[in-house]
N, C-alpha and C positions, 0 to 999 in steps of 0.2 A: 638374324631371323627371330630368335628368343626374343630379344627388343621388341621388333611388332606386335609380335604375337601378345605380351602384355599390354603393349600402348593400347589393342584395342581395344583390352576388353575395360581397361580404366577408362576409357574415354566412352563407353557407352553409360558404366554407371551414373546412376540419377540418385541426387539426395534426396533425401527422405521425405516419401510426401505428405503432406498435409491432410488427413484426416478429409476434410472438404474436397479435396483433387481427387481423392481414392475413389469417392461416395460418386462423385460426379463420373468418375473413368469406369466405374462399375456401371451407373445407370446406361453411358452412352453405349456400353459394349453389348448390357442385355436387348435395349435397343435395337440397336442393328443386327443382332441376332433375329429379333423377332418380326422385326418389317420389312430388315434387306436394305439395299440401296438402288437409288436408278443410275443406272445407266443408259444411258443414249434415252430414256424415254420409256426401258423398260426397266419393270424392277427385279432387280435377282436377290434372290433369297443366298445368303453367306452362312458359313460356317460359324463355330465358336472361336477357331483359331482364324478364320479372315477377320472376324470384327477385332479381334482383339490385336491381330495387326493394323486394323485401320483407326484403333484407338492408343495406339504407341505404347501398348503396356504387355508384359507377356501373360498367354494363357495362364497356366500356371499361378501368377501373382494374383489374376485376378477372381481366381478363384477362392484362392488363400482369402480375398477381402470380402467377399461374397459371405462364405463359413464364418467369417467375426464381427459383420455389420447384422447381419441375422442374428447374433447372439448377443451381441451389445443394442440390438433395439429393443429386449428385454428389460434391460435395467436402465438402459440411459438414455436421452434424447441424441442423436450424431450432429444434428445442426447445433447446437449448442458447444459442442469439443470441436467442431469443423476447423478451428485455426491451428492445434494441435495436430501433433505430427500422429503418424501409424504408431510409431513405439509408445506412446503414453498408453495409446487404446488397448496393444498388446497385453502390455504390462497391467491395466487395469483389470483384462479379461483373466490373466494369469491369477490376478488375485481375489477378484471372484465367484470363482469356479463353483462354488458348493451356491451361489444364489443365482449363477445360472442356471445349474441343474435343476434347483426348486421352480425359475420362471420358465423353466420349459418341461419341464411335469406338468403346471397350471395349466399354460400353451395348450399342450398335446392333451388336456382333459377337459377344456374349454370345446377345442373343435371339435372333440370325439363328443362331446352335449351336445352341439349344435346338427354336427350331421344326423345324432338321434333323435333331434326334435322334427329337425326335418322330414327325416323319415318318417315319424309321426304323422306329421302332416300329413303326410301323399299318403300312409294308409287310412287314415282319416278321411280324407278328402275320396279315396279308391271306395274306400265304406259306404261314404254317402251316393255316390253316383252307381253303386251295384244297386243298394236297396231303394236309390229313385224308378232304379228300371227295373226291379224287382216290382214292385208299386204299380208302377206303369201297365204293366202288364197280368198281374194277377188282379187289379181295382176291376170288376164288374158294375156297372151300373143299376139300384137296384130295380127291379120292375113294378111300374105303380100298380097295372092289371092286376096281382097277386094281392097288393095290401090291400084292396078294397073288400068292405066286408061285403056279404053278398046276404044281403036285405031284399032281394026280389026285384018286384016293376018299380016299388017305392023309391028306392034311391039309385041315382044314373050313374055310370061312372064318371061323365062329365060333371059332375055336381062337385064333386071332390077338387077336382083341379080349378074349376072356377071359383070353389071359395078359398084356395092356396094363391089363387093371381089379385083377388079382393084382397088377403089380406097383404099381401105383399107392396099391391098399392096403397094403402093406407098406412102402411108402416113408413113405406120412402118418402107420401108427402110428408107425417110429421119429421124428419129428418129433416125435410126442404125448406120448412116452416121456422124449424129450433135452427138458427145458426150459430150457439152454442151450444159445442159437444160436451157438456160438462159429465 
């Protein structure tokens, strides 16, 4: 019985994968985590441990490559080492470590700028569209009745706005005239 009991767990181990197989077992697992699969025509949403049985690699490991393709996309390209086994990558990260820490201080203050610019943005943008409706609503129009001076029977009130529509048209033919806005 001892016999079996070893035969099988050597007979499931898998040699070492290749860098490129990892990256690819990682993509296809977050994957079907995230879209599901169909069956019969519907789609069901799966677990972390069903995709990761449906991608032949245990949860656990593939988390383990999750934690060091995230951390090696810092410093190195992964298509490039793809024919390389997991152990070089290990071993590369082991020796690393202090210029991971620094690209991922950079990382982590890079996105913290961008979400504050962002933020920016939207109170910027929040700014503009209060003080449009600010605007909107306190703009009175002003009243021409008032500005006219009051000279008697001598001058009409129509007399005023007649000679604002005169000159208005004479301004726009020479526009229509000039057709260089120089």
């Amino acid at each position: 019985m001892n016999s079996n009991f070893y035969q099988d767990f050597t007979s499931k181990r898998v040699k070492e994968r290749s860098i490129g197989e990892a990256y690819f077992r990682v993509q296809q697992w977050r994957y079907l985590f995230r879209n599901g699969i169909q069956e019969n025509g519907i789609l069901k949403k799966v677990t972390l441990k069903e995709a990761a049985d449906l991608v032949q690699v245990p949860k656990k490991t593939l988390e383990d490559y999750i934690q060091i393709f995230n951390k090696a996309k810092l410093l190195i390209n992964i298509e490039e080492i793809s024919e390389r086994k997991m152990g070089y990558l290990r071993s590369y990260m082991k020796k690393n470590k202090s210029k991971i820490r620094k690209a991922m201080i950079i990382e982590k203050q890079k996105i913290l700028q961008e979400k504050l610019q962002k933020q920016n943005q939207e109170e910027v943008y929040e700014n503009i569209q209060q003080n449009k409706n600010e605007d909107e609503l306190t703009f009175t129009y002003p009243n021409i009745q008032n500005n006219l001076p009051d000279n008697g029977d001598q001058v009409k009130q129509g007399y005023y706005q007649d000679d604002d529509w005169e000159y208005s048209n004479q301004f726009f033919n020479k526009i229509c005239l000039n057709h260089n806005f120089d």
